[in-house]
C-alpha positions in Angstrom: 175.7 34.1 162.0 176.5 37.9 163.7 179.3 39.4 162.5 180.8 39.8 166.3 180.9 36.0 166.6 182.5 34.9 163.4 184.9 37.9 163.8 185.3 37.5 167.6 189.2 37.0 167.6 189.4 40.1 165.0 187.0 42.6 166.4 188.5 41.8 170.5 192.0 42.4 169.1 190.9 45.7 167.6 189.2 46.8 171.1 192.4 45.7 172.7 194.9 47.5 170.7 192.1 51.0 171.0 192.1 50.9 174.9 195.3 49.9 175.6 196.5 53.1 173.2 194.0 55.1 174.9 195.5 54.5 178.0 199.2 54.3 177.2 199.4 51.2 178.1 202.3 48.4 176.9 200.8 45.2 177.0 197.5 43.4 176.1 197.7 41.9 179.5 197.3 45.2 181.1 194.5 46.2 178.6 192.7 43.3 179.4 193.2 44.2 183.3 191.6 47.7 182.5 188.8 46.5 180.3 188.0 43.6 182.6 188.0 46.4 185.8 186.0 48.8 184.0 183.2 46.3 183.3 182.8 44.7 186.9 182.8 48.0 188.5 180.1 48.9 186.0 178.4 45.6 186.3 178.3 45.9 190.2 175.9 48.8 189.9 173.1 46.9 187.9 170.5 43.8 188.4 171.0 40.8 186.7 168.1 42.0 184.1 169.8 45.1 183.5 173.2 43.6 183.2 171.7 41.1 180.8 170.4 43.6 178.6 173.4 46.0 178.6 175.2 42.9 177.8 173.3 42.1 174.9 174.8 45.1 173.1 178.5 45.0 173.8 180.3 42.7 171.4 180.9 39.1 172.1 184.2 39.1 173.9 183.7 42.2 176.0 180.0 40.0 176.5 181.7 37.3 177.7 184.1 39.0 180.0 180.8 41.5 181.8 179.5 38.2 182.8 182.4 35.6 183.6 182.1 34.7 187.3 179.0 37.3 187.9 177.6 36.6 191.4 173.8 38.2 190.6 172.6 37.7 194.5 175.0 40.5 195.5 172.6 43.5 195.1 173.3 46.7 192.8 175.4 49.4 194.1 174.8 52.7 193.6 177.3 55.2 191.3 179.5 57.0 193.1 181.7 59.6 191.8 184.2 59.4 188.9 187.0 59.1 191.6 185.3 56.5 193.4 184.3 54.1 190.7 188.4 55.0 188.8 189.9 53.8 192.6 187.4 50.6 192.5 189.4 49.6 188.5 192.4 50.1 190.0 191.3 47.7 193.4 190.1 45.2 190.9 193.2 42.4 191.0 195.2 44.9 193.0 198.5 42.6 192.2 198.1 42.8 188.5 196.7 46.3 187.9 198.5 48.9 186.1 195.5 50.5 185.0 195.7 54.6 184.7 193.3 57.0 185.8 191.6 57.2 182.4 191.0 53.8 182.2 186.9 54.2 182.4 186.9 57.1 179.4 189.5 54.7 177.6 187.6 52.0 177.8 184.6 53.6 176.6 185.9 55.3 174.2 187.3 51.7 172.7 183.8 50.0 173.1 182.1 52.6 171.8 184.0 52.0 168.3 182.9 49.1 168.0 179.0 49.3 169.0 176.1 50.3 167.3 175.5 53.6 168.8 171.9 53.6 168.8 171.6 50.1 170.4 174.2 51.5 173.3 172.3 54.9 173.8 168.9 52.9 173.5 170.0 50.8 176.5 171.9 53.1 178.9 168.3 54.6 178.7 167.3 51.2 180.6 169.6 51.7 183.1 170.1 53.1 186.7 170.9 56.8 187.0 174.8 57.4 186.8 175.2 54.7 183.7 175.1 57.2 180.6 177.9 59.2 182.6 179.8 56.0 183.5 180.2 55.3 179.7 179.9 58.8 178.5 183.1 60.1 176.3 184.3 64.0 175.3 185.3 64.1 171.6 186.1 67.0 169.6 185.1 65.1 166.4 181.9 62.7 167.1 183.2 60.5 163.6 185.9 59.0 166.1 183.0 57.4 168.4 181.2 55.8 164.6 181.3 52.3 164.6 184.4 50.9 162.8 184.4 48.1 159.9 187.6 46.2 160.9 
């Protein structure tokens, strides 16, 4: 059995608690708010193939969210800039949204911990132009990005 389904509750919990510190946020509710924003937005700029196969790599919580209630007629959108994709989190359930301007680095930054890095980099290779900057993150010390044993 893969380890990101008999650890699901464990490993989501530990994604949680990194972008919600990330972002300075208070609650798991709003973490979940960001996390769930930054991963539509993203999702809205790939086909169904390609959101199936970046899926595929993300661990099986985050998975699950990427494709809850996924209408794959609507067609891809193309990637605008950082502002214009940060505004389109924060639209994403405008009445429940606390989510701070960091929120896409944040949330990379917690997903990245938490992926094999190959697979991740493998796969944003697949995807449109614009996707390795969506989920690219600025560290001074790369070991912070390694994947964590939690």
């Amino acid at each position: 059995m893969p380890w990101t389904y008999r650890h699901a509750t464990k490993e989501w919990q530990s994604i949680l608690t990194d972008a919600k510190d990330k972002m300075g946020l208070t609650s798991d509710n709003m973490a979940y708010t960001a996390i769930d924003a930054v991963l539509q937005v993203f999702r809205h700029r790939l086909t169904a193939q390609q959101g199936l196969v970046f899926a595929g790599v993300l661990p099986s919580i985050p998975r699950a969210i990427f494709v809850k209630d996924w209408d794959v007629t609507t067609p891809a959108l193309p990637f605008g800039s950082r502002g214009d994709l940060v505004a389109e989190v924060k639209a994403v359930r405008i009445n429940h949204n606390l989510t701070p301007d960091n929120a896409i680095e944040a949330v990379a930054w917690a997903l990245r911990r938490h992926i094999n890095a190959k697979d991740f980099e493998n796969v944003l290779k697949q995807m449109p132009k614009g996707a390795k900057a969506y989920w690219h993150v600025e560290v001074d010390d790369p070991s912070e990005l390694e994947q964590r044993i939690i």
